[in-house]
C-alpha atoms as an extended CHARMM CRD file, in Angstrom:
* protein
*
       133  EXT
         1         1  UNK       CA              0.0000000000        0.0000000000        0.0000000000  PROA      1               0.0000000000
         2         2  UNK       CA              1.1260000000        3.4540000000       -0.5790000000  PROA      2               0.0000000000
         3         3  UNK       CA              0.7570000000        6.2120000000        1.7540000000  PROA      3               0.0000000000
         4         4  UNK       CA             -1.9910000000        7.5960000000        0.0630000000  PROA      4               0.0000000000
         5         5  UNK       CA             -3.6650000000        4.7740000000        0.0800000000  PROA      5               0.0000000000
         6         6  UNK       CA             -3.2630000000        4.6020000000        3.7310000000  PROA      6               0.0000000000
         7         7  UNK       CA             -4.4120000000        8.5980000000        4.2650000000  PROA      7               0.0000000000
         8         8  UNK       CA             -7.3530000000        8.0990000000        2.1100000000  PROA      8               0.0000000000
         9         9  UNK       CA             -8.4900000000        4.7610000000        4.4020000000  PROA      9               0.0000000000
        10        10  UNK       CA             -8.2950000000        6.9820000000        7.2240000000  PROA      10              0.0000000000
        11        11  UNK       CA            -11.2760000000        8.9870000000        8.0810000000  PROA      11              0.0000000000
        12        12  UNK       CA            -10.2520000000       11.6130000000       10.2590000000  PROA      12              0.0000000000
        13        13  UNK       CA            -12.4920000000       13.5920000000       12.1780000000  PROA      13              0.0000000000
        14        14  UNK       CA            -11.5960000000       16.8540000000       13.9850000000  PROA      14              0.0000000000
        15        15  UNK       CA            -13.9640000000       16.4110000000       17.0460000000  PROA      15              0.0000000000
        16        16  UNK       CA            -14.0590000000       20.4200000000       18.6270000000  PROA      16              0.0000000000
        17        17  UNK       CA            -12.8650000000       20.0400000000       22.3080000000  PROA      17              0.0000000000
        18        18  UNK       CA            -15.0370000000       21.5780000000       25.3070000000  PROA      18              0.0000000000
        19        19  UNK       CA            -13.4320000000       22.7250000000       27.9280000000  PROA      19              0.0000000000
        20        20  UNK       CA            -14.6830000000       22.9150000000       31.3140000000  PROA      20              0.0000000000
        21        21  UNK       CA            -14.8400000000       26.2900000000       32.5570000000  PROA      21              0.0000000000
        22        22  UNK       CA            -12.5750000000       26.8320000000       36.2000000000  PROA      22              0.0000000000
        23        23  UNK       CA            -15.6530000000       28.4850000000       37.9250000000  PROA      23              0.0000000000
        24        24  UNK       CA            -13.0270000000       29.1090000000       40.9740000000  PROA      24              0.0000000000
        25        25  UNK       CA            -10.4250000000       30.8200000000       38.2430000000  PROA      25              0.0000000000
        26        26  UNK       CA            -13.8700000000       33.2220000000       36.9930000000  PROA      26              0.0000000000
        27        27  UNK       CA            -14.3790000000       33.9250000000       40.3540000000  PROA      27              0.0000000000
        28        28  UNK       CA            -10.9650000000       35.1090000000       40.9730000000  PROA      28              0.0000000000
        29        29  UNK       CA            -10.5240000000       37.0630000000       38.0140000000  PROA      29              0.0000000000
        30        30  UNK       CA            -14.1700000000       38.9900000000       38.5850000000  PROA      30              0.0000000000
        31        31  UNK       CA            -12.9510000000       39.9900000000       41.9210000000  PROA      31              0.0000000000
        32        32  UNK       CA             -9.6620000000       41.4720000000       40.8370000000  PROA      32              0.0000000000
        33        33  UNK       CA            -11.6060000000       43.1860000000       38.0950000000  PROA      33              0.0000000000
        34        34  UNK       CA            -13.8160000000       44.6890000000       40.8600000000  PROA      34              0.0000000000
        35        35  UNK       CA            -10.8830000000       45.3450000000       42.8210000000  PROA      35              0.0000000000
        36        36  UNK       CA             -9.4200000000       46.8780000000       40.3470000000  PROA      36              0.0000000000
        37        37  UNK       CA            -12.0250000000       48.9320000000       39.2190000000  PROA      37              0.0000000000
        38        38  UNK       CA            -12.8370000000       50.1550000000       43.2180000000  PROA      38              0.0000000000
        39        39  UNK       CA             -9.2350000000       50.8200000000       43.8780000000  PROA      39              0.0000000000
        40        40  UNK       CA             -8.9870000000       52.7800000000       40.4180000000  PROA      40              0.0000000000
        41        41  UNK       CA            -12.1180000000       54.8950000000       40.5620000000  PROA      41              0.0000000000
        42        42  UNK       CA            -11.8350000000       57.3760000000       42.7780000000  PROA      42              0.0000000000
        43        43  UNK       CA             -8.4200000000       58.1440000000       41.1990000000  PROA      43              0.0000000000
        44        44  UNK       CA            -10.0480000000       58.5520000000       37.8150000000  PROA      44              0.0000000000
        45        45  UNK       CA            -12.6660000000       60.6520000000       40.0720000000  PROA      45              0.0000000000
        46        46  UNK       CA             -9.6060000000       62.8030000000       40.8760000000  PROA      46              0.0000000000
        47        47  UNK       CA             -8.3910000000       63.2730000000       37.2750000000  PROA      47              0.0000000000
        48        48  UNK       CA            -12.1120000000       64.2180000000       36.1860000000  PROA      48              0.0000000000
        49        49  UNK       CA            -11.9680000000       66.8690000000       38.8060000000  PROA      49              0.0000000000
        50        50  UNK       CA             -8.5410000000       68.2370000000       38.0840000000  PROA      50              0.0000000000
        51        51  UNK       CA             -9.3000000000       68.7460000000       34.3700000000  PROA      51              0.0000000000
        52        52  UNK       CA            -12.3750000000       70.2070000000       34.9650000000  PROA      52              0.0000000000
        53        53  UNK       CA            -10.5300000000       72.5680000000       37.2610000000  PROA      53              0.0000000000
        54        54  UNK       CA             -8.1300000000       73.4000000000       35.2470000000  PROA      54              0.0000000000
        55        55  UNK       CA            -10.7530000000       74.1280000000       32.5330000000  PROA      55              0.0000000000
        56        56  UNK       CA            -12.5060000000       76.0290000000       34.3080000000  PROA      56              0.0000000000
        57        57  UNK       CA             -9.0120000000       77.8960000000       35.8060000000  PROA      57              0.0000000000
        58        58  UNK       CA             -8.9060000000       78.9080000000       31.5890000000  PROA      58              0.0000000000
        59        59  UNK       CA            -12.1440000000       79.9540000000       30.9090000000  PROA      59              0.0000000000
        60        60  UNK       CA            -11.6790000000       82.1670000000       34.2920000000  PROA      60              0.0000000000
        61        61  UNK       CA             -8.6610000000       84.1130000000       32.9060000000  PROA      61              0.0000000000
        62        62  UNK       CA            -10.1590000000       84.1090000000       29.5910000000  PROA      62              0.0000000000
        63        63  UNK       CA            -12.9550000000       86.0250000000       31.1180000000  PROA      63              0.0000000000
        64        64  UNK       CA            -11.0510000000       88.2970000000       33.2220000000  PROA      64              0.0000000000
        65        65  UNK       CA             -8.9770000000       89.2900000000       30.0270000000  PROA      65              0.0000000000
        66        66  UNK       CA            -11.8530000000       89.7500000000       28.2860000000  PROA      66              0.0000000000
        67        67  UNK       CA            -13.1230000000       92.1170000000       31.2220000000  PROA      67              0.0000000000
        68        68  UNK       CA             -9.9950000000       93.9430000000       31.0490000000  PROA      68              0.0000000000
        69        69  UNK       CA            -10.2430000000       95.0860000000       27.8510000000  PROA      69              0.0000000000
        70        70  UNK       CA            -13.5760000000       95.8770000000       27.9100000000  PROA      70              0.0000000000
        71        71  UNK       CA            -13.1280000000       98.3580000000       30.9330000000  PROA      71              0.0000000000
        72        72  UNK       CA            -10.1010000000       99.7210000000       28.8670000000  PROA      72              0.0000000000
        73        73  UNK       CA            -12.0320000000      100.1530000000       25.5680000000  PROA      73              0.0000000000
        74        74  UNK       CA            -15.2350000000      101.7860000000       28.0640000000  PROA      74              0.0000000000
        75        75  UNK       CA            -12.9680000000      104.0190000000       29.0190000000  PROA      75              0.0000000000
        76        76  UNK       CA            -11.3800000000      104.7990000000       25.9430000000  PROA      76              0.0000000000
        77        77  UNK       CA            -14.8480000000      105.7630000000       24.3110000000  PROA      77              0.0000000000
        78        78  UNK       CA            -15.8040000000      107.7050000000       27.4880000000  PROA      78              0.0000000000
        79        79  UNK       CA            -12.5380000000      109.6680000000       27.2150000000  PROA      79              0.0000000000
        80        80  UNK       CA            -13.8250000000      110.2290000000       23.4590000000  PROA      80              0.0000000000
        81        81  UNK       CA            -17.6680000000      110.8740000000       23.7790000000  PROA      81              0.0000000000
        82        82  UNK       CA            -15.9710000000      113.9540000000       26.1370000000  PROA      82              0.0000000000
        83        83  UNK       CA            -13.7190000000      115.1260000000       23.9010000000  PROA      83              0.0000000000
        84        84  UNK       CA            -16.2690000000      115.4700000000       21.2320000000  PROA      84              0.0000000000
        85        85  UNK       CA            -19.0630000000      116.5050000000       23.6180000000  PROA      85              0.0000000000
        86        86  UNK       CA            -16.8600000000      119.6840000000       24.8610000000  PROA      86              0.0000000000
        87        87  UNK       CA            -18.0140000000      123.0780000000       23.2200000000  PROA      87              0.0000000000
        88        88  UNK       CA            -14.9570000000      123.4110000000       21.5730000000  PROA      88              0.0000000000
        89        89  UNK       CA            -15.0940000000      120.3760000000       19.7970000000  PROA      89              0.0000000000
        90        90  UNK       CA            -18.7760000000      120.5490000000       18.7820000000  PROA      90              0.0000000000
        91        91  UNK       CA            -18.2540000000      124.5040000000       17.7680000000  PROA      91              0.0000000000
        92        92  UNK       CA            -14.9870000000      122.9240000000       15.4880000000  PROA      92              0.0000000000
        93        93  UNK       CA            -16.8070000000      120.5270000000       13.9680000000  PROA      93              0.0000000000
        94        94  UNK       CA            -20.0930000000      123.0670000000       13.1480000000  PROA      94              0.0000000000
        95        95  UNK       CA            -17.5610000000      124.9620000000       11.1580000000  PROA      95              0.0000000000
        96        96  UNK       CA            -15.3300000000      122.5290000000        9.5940000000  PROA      96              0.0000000000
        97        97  UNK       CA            -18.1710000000      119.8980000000        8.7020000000  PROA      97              0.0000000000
        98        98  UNK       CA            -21.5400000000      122.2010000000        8.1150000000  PROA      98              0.0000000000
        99        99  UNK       CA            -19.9190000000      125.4820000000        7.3200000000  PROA      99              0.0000000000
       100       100  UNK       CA            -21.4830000000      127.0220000000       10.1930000000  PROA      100             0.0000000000
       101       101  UNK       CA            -20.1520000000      130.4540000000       11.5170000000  PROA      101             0.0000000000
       102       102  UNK       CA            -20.9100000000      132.7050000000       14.2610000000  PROA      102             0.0000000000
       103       103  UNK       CA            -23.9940000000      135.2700000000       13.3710000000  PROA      103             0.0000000000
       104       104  UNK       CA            -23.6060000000      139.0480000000       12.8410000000  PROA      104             0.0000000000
       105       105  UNK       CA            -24.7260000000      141.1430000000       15.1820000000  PROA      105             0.0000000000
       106       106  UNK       CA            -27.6720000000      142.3960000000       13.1900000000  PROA      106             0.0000000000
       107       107  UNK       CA            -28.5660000000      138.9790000000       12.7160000000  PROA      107             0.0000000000
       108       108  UNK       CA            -29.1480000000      137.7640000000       16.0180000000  PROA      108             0.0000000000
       109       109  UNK       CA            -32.8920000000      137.3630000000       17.1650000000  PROA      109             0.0000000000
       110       110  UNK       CA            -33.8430000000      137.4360000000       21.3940000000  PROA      110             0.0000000000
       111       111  UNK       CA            -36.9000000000      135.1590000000       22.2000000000  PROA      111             0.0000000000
       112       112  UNK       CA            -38.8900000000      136.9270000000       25.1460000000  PROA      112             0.0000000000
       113       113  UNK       CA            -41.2820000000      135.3420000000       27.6170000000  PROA      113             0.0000000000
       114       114  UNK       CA            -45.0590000000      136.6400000000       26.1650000000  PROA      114             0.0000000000
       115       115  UNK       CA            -46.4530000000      139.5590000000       28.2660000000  PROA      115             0.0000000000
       116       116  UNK       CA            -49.8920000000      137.6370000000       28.1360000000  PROA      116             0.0000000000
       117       117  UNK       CA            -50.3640000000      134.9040000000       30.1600000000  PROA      117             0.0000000000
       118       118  UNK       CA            -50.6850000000      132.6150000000       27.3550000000  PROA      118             0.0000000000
       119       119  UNK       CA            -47.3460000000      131.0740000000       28.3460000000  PROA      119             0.0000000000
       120       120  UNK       CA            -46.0220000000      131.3080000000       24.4600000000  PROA      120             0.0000000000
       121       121  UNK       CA            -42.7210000000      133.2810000000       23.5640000000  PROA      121             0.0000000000
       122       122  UNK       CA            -42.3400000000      136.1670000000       21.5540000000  PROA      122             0.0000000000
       123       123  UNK       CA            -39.5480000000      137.1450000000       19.5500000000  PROA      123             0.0000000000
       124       124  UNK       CA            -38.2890000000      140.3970000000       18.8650000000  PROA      124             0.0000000000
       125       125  UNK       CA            -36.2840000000      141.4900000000       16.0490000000  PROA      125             0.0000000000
       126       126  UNK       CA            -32.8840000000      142.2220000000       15.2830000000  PROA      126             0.0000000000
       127       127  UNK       CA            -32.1910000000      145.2440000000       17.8640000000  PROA      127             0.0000000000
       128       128  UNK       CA            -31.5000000000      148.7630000000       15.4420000000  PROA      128             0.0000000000
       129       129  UNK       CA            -29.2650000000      151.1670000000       16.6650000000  PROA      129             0.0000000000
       130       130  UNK       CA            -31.8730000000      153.5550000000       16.8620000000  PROA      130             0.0000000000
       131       131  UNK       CA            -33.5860000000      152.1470000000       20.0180000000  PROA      131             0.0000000000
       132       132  UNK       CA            -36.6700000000      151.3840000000       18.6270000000  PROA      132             0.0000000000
       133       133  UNK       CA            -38.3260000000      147.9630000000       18.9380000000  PROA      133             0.0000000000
């Protein structure tokens, strides 16, 4: 007979093995995954904390910068709603941007309270030399 003869006689059959399971060895390893995991936890407790922290340490200086220039831009437009506010600044820019001057003398008009008792205003003309109104 020749070997393949002899291999093709042969029926093998690959019979899959069950193995028992080591219910003591399960045990064993579920308690040193609980220990693990109780020992372990309150450290990973501590390193949630700590980044939160330091998160929160950012967003604090973040917002204090942000404060700071704020208050220094408030007071920069402060500083500027004065300066254009003054009457030297509003009578500058009347000239320079509306080509307003200052009135003639002849050209000037008063606004009296009424001598009824209407409460309205009267105006009077331009005073003339001659005194007459």
């Amino acid at each position: 007979m020749t070997a393949r003869s002899v291999a093709a006689d042969r029926r093998w059959r690959n019979v899959p093995l069950s193995r028992e399971r080591d219910l003591q060895r399960a045990r064993w390893m579920w308690t040193l995954l609980a220990a693990c995991l109780v020992s372990f936890s309150p450290f990973a407790v501590y390193l949630l904390e700590q980044m939160q922290h330091v998160q929160l340490r950012y967003r604090v200086e973040e917002l204090r910068a942000e404060s700071r220039r704020l208050t220094e831009a408030e007071r920069r437009l402060r500083v500027q709603a004065a300066n254009l506010e003054s009457p030297r600044a509003v009578e500058a820019r009347a000239q320079d941007e509306l080509g307003l001057v200052h009135p003639a003398s002849n050209q000037r008009v008063v606004i009296l309270p009424a001598a009824t008792g209407r409460g309205g205003l009267m105006a009077r003309g331009p005073d003339r030399e001659d005194g007459a109104r």
